[in-house]
KOLKEMAR-865032 format. One record per residue (C-alpha): residue in three letters; x, y, z. Coordinates in steps of 0.25 Angstrom, whole numbers, plus 2048, in hexadecimal, padded with zeros to 3 digits. Example, Ala and Ser with C-alpha at 12.3 -4.5 7.8 and 13.67 -1.06 7.14 Angstrom:
<pavos>
+-------+-----+-----+-----+
: lomar :  xx :  yy :  zz :
+-------+-----+-----+-----+
:   ALA : 831 : 7EE : 81F :
:   SER : 837 : 7FC : 81D :
+-------+-----+-----+-----+
</pavos>
This chain:
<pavos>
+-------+-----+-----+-----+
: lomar :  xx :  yy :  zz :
+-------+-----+-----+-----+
:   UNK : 800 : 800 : 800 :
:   UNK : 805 : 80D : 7FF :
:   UNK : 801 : 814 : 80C :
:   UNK : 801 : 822 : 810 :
:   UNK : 802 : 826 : 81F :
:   UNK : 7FF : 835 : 827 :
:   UNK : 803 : 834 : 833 :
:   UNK : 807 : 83B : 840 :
:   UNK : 815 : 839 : 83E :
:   UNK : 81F : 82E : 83C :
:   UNK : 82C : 834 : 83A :
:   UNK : 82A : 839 : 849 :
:   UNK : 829 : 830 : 857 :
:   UNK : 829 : 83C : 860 :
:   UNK : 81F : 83D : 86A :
:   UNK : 816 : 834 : 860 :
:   UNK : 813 : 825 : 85D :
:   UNK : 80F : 825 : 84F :
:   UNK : 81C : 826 : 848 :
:   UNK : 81F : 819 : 84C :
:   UNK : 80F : 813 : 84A :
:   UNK : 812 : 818 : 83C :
:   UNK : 822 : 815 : 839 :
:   UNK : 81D : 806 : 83F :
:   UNK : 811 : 806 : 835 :
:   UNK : 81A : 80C : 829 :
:   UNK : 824 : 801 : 82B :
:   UNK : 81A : 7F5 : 82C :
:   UNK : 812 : 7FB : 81E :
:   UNK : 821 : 7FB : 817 :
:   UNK : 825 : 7EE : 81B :
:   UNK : 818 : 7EA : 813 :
:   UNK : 819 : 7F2 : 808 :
:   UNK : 811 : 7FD : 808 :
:   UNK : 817 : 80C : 804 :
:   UNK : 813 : 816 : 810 :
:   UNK : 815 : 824 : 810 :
:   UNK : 816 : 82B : 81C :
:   UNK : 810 : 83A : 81F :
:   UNK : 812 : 842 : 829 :
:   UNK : 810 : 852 : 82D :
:   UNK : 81B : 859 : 831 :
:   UNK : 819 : 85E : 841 :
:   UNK : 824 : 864 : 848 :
:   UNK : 824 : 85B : 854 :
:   UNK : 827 : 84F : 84A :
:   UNK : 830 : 857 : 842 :
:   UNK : 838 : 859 : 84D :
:   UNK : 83A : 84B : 852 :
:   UNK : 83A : 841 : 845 :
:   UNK : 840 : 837 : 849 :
:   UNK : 83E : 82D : 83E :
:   UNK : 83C : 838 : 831 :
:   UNK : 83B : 82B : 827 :
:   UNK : 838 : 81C : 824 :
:   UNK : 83D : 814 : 81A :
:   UNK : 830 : 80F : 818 :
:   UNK : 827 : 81A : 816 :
:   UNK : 827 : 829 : 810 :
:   UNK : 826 : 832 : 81A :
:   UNK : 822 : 83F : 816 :
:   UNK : 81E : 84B : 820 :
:   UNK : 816 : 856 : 81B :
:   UNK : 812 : 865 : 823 :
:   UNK : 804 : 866 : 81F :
:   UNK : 7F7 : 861 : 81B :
:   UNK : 7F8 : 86A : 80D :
:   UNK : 805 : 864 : 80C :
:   UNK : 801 : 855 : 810 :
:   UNK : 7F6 : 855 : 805 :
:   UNK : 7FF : 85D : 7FA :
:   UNK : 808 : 853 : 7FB :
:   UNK : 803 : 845 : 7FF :
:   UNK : 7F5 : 847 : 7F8 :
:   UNK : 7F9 : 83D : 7EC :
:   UNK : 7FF : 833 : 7F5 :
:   UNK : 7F4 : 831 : 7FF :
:   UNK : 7EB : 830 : 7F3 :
:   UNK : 7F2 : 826 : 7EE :
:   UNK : 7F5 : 81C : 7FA :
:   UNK : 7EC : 80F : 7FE :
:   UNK : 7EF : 813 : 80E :
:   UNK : 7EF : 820 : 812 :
:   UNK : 7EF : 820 : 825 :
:   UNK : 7EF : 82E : 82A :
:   UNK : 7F3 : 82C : 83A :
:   UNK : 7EE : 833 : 847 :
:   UNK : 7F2 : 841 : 84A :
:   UNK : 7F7 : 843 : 83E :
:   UNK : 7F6 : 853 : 83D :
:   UNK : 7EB : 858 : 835 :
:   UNK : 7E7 : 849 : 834 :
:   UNK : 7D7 : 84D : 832 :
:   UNK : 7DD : 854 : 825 :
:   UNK : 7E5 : 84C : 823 :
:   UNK : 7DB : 83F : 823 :
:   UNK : 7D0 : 848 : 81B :
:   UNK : 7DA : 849 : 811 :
:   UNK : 7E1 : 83B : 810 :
:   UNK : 7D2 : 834 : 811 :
:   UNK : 7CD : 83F : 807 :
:   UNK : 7DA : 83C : 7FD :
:   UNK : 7DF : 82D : 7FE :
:   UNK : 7D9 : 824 : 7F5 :
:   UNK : 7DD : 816 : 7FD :
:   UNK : 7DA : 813 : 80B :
:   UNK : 7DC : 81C : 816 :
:   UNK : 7DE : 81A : 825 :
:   UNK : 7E0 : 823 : 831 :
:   UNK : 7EB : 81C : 83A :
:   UNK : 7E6 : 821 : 849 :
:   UNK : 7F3 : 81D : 852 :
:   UNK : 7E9 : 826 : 85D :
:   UNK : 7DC : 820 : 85C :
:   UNK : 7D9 : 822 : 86A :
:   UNK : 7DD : 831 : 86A :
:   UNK : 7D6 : 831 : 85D :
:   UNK : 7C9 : 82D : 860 :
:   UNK : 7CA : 836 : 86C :
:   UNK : 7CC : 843 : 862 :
:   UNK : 7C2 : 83F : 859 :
:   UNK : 7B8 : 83F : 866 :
:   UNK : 7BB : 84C : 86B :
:   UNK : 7BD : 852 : 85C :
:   UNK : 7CC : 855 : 860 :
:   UNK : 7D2 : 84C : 855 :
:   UNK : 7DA : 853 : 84A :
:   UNK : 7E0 : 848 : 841 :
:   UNK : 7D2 : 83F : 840 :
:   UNK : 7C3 : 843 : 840 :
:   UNK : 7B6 : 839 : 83F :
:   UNK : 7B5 : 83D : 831 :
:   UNK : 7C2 : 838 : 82E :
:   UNK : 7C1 : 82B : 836 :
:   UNK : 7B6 : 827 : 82C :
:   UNK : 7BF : 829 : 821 :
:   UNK : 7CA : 823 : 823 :
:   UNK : 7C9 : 816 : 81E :
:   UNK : 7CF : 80F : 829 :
:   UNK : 7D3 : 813 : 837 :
:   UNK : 7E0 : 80D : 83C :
:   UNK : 7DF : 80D : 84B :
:   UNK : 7EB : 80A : 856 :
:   UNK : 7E0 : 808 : 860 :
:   UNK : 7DB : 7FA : 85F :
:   UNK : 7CD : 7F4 : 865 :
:   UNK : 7C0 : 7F8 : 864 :
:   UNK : 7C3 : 807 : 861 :
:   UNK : 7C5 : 804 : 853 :
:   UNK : 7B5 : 7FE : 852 :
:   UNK : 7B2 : 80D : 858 :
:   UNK : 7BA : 813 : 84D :
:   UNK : 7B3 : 80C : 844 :
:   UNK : 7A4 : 80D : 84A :
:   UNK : 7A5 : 81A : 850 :
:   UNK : 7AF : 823 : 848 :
:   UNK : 7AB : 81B : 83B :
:   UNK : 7B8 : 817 : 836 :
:   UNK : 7B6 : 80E : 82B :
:   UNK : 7C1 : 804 : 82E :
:   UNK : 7C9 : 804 : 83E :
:   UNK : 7D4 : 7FC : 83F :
:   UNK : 7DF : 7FC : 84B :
:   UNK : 7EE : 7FD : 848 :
:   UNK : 7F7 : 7FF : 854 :
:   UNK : 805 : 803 : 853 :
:   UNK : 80F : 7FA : 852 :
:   UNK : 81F : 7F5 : 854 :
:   UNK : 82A : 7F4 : 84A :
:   UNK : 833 : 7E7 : 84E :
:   UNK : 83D : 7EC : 847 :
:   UNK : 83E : 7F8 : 84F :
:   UNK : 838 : 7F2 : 85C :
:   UNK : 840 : 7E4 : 862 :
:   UNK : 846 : 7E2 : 86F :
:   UNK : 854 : 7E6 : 871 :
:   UNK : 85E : 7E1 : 87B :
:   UNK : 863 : 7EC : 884 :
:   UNK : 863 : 7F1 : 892 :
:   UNK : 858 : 7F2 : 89B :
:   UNK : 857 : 802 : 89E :
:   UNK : 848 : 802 : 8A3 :
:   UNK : 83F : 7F9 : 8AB :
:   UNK : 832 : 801 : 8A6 :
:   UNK : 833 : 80E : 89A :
:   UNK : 827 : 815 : 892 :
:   UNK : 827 : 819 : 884 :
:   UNK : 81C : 824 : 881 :
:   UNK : 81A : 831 : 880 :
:   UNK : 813 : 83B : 88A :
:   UNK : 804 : 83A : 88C :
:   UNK : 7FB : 840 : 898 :
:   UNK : 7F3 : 832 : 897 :
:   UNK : 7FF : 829 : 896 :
:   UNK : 807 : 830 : 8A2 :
:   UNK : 7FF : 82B : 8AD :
:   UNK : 800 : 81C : 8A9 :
:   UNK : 80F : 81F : 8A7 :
:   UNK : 811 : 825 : 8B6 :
:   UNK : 80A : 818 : 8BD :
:   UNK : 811 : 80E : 8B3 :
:   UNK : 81E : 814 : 8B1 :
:   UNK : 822 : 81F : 8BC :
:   UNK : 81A : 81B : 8C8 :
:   UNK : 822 : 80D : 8C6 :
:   UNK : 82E : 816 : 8C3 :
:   UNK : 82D : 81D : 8D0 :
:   UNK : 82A : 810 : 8D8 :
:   UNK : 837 : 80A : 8D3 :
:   UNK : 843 : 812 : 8D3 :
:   UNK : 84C : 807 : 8CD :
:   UNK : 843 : 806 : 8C2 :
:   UNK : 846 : 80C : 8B5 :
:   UNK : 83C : 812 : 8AD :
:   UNK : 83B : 81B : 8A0 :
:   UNK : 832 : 823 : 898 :
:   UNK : 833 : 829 : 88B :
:   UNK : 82C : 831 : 882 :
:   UNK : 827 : 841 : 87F :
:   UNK : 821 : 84B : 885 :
:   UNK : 81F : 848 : 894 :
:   UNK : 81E : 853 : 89C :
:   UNK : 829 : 858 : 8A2 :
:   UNK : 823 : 858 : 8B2 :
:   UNK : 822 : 849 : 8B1 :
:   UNK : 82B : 846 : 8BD :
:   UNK : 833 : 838 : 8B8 :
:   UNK : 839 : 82F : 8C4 :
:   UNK : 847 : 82F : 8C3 :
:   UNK : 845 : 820 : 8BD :
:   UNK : 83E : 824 : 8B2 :
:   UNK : 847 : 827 : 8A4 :
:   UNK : 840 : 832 : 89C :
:   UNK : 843 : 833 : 88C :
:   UNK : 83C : 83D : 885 :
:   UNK : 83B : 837 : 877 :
:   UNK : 841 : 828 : 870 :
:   UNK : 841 : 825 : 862 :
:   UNK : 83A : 81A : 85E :
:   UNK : 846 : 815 : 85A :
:   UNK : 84B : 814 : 867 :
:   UNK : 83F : 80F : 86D :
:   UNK : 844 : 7FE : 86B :
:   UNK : 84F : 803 : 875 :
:   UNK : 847 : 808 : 880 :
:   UNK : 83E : 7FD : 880 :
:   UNK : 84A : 7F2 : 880 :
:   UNK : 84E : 7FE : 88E :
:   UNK : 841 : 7F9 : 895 :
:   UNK : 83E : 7EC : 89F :
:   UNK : 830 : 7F1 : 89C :
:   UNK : 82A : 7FC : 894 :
:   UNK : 81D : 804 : 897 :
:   UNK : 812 : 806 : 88E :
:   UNK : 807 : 812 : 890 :
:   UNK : 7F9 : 814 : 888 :
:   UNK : 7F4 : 821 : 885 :
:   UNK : 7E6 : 823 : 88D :
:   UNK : 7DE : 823 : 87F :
:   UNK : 7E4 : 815 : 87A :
:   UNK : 7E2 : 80F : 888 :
:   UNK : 7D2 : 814 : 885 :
:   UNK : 7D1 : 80F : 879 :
:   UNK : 7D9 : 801 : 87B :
:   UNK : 7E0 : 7F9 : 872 :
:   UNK : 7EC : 804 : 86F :
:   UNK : 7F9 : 7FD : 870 :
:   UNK : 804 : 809 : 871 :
:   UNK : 811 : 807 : 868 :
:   UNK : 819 : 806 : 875 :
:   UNK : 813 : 7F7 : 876 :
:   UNK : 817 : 7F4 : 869 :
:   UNK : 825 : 7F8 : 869 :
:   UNK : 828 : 7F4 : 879 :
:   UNK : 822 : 7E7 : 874 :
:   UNK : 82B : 7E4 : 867 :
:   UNK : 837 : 7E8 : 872 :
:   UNK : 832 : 7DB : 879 :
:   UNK : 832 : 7E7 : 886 :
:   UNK : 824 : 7E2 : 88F :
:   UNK : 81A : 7EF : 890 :
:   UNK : 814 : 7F3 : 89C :
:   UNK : 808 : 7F9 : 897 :
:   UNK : 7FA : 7FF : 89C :
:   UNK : 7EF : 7F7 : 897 :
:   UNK : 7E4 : 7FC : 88D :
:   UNK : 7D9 : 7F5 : 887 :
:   UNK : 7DE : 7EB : 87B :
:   UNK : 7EC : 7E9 : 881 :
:   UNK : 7EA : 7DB : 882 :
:   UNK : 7E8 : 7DA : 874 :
:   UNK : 7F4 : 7DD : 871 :
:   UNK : 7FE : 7D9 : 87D :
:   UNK : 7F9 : 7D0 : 886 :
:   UNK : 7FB : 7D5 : 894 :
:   UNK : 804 : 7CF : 8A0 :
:   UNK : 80B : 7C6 : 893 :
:   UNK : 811 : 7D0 : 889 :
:   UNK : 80B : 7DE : 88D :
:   UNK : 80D : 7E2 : 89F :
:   UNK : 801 : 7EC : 8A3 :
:   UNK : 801 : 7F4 : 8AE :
:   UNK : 7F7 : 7FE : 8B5 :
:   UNK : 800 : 803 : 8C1 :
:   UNK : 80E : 806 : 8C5 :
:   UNK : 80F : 7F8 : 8CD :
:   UNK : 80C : 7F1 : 8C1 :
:   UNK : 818 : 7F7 : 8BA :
:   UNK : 820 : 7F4 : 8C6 :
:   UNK : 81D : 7E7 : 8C6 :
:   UNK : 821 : 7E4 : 8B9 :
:   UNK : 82F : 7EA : 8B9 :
:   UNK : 832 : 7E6 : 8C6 :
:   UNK : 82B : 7D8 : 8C8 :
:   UNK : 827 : 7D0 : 8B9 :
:   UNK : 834 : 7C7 : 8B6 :
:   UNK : 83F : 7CB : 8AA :
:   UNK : 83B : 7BE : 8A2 :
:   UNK : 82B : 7C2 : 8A2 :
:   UNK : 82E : 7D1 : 89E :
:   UNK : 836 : 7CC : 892 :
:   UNK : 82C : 7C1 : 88F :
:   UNK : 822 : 7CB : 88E :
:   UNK : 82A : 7D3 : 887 :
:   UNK : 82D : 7C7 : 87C :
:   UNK : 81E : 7C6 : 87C :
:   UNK : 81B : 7D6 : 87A :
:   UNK : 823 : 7D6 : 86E :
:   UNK : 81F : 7C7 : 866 :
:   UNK : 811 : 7CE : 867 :
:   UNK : 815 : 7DC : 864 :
:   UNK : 81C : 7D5 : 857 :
:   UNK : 811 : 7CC : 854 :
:   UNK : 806 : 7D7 : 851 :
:   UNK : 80C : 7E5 : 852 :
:   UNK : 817 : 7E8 : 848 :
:   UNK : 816 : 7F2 : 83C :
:   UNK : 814 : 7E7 : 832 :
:   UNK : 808 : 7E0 : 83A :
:   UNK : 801 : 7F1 : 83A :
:   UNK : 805 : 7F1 : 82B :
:   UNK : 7FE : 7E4 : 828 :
:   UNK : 7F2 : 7EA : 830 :
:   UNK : 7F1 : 7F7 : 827 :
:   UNK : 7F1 : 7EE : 81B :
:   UNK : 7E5 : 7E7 : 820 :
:   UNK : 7DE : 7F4 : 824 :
:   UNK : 7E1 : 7F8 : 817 :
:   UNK : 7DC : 7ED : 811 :
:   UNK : 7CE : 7EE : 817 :
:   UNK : 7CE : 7FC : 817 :
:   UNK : 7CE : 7FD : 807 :
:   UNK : 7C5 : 7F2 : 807 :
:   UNK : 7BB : 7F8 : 80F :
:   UNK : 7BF : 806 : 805 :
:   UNK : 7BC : 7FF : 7FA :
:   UNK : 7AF : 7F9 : 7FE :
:   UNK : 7AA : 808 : 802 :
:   UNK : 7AF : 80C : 7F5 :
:   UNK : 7A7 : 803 : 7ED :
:   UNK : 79B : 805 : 7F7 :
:   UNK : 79B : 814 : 7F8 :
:   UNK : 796 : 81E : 7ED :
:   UNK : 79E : 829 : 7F4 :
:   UNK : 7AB : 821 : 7F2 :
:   UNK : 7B1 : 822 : 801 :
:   UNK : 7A2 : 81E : 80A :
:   UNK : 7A2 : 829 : 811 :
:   UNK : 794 : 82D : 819 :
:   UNK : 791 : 820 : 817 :
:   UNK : 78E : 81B : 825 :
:   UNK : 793 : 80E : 825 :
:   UNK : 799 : 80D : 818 :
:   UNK : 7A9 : 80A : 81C :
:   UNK : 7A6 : 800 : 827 :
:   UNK : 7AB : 7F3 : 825 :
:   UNK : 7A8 : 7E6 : 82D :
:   UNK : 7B7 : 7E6 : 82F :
:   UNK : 7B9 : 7F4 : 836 :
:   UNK : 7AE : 7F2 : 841 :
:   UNK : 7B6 : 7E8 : 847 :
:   UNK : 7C2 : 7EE : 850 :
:   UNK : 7CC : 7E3 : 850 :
:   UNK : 7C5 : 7DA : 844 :
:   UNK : 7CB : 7CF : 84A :
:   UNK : 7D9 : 7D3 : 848 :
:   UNK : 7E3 : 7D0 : 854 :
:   UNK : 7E6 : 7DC : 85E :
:   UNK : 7F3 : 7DB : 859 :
:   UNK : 7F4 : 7E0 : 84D :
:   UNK : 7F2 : 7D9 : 841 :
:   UNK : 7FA : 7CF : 839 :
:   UNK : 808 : 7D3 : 833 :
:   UNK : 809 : 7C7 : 827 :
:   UNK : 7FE : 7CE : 821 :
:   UNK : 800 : 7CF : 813 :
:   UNK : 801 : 7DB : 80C :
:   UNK : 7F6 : 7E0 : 805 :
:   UNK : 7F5 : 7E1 : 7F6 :
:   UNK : 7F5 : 7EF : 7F7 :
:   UNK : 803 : 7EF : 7FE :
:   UNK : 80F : 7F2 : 7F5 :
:   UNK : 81D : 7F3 : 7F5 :
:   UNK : 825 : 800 : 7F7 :
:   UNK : 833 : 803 : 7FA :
:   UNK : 831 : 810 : 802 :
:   UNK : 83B : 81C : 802 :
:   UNK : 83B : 826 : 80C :
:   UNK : 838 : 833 : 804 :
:   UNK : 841 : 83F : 805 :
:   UNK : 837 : 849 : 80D :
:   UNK : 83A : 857 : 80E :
:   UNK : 847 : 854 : 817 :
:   UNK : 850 : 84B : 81F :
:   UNK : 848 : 83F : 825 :
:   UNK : 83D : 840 : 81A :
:   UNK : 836 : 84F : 823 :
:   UNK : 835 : 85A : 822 :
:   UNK : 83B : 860 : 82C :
:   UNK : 836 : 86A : 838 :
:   UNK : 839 : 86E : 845 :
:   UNK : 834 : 867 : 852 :
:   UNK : 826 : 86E : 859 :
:   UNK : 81B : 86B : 85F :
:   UNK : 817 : 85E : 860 :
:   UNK : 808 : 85D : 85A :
:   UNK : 7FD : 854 : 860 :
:   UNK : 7FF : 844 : 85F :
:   UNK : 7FE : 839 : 868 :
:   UNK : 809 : 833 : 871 :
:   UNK : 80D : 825 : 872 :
+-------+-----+-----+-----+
</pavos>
């Protein structure tokens, strides 16, 4: 397929979990033969902290504006079978209005926020997605799992929901042999509703033993948060050095936002990656957890400090490496790039289907106004029987898929960006 992709960003990590979703998503599609071509707007606080400007696999190219993206992408999103424009993209209600108005194949909006998202749409606060354009996209690509995506369908009227989590690069994630540094660290960026779970499962138990060590790492907390001395604060790590930390951890800690532990079923990144490290993940619970990790064999949940303490201090070596072995044969088994490729190509697969049907069945040509008229048996079933996990990877490809030797085009500058000074970060979710 040749595949066209607006999304927050991929050249830049900082303070955002979407560059690695896409870079993840981009390398599993390539591996399988499909052309990408990557597009990003330029905002200062990215432009400031790229710190992985090109793929060998995909075009990136960053524009400044929406005259700009139209002026010059126009041809090639008309062009293209897939075309996914992501979550808090800027402008993205424009920016959708103007990708489902222009593309001639199948178009699909990639929410890596669904539980924010459906929040703003709510309250009418949301400015990269409106109901309008969830009834035209012609499939809605979810990271939340579970029975949100029947209520997408039934209540927002998408014509087609299905979930794609993130995912872990096995290439890039593996275990690695090195000293010990930590008993417990944290990988995430600040967030007033992540903060309180963080101080019962991390500093509380940090405070109650001294001769632990601990550490935290990410953006953007505050400056008055008072740290025990045991607790090693870094401001920001690459992701390519995030396979180190992990390997530095006895144990590491995983976090939910307050709006996935509502909604259920939204595994972070951080359980992917600490997985493939074969690192055991001390995580809070949330609906649809145990779908995907089965608690007490290759997942630890924990509510209070004790419970943290009693895992570093009590649970034997040999079971926290078993149940790290067993964290990463799962992680491998269901969640890598090629496994979410394999799932695009069946969604897109049954989203043309279901296009051409409306097609063929509709004298307006698109079915919209038609109440009814884009449902499918298929898209009002959350799961349709697919495992929690995530699909199967030695799916072949679809006939639509061809081969391409990608070059990474020249852009306006070194690294394929255009360059611009660091500013103020815009609006975007943590992770």
């Amino acid at each position: 397929m040749n595949i066209v992709i607006l999304g927050l960003s991929v050249t830049s990590s900082w303070g955002n979990g979407h560059a690695t979703t896409y870079r993840g998503l981009i390398r599993g599609l390539h591996a399988r033969g499909h052309s990408i071509l990557f597009l990003e707007r330029d905002m200062p606080w990215y432009a400031g902290n790229r710190d992985q400007p090109g793929m060998a696999e995909a075009r990136i190219q960053i524009y400044g504006s929406l005259s700009e993206l139209i002026e010059r992408f126009q041809a090639q999103v008309r062009a293209a079978d897939l075309v996914i424009v992501g979550s808090f993209v800027p402008e993205g209600t424009a920016v959708g209005e103007w990708v489902t108005a222009t593309a001639h194949g199948v178009t699909a909006f990639y929410d890596i926020d669904t539980p924010v998202t459906l929040e703003q749409l709510e309250s009418g606060a949301c400015d990269y997605l409106s109901l309008e354009l969830v009834r035209r996209y012609r499939l809605y690509l979810s990271f939340t799992g579970g029975p949100v995506l029947r209520r997408i369908e039934q209540q927002y009227g998408a014509p087609m929901a299905r979930v794609l989590y993130c995912s872990v690069d096995p290439q890039l994630y593996y275990p690695e042999d090195r000293r010990e540094e930590y008993d417990l660290g944290y990988l995430g960026t600040y967030s007033v509703d992540r903060q309180p779970v963080l101080d019962r499962l991390l500093v509380e138990p940090a405070r109650r033993w001294p001769e632990g060590r601990f550490a935290v790492t990410g953006p953007m907390y505050p400056d008055e948060i008072r740290w025990p001395p045991n607790v090693r604060r870094e401001i920001h790590l690459e992701p390519k050095l995030h396979r180190g930390f992990f390997a530095a951890q006895r144990f590491t800690l995983n976090v939910t936002r307050a709006a996935m532990t509502s909604a259920g079923y939204s595994p972070s990144v951080r359980l992917f990656e600490a997985g493939a490290c074969a690192v055991p993940v001390v995580s809070d619970y949330w609906n649809g957890l145990e779908t995907l990790f089965e608690p007490g064999r290759d997942i630890l949940l924990a509510e209070s400090p004790d419970d943290t303490l009693r895992y570093l201090r009590d649970l034997p070596d040999s079971e926290r490496r078993l149940i790290g072995q067993r964290a990463r044969e799962r992680v491998l088994a269901a969640h890598t790039p090629a496994h979410r490729a394999a799932q695009i190509e069946q969604y897109y697969e049954e989203a043309r289907k279901s296009r051409d049907n409306v097609l063929a069945d509709s004298p307006r040509g698109n079915g919209y106004g038609r109440p009814g008229s884009l449902r499918t048996d298929a898209g009002c079933s959350p799961e349709r029987g697919r495992t929690a996990a995530g699909g199967r990877a030695g799916a072949a490809k679809g006939e639509d898929s061809v081969g391409s030797d990608l070059q990474q085009s020249s852009g306006e500058g070194a690294g394929n960006v255009r360059a611009a000074g660091a500013g103020a970060k815009p609006a975007d979710p943590g992770v």
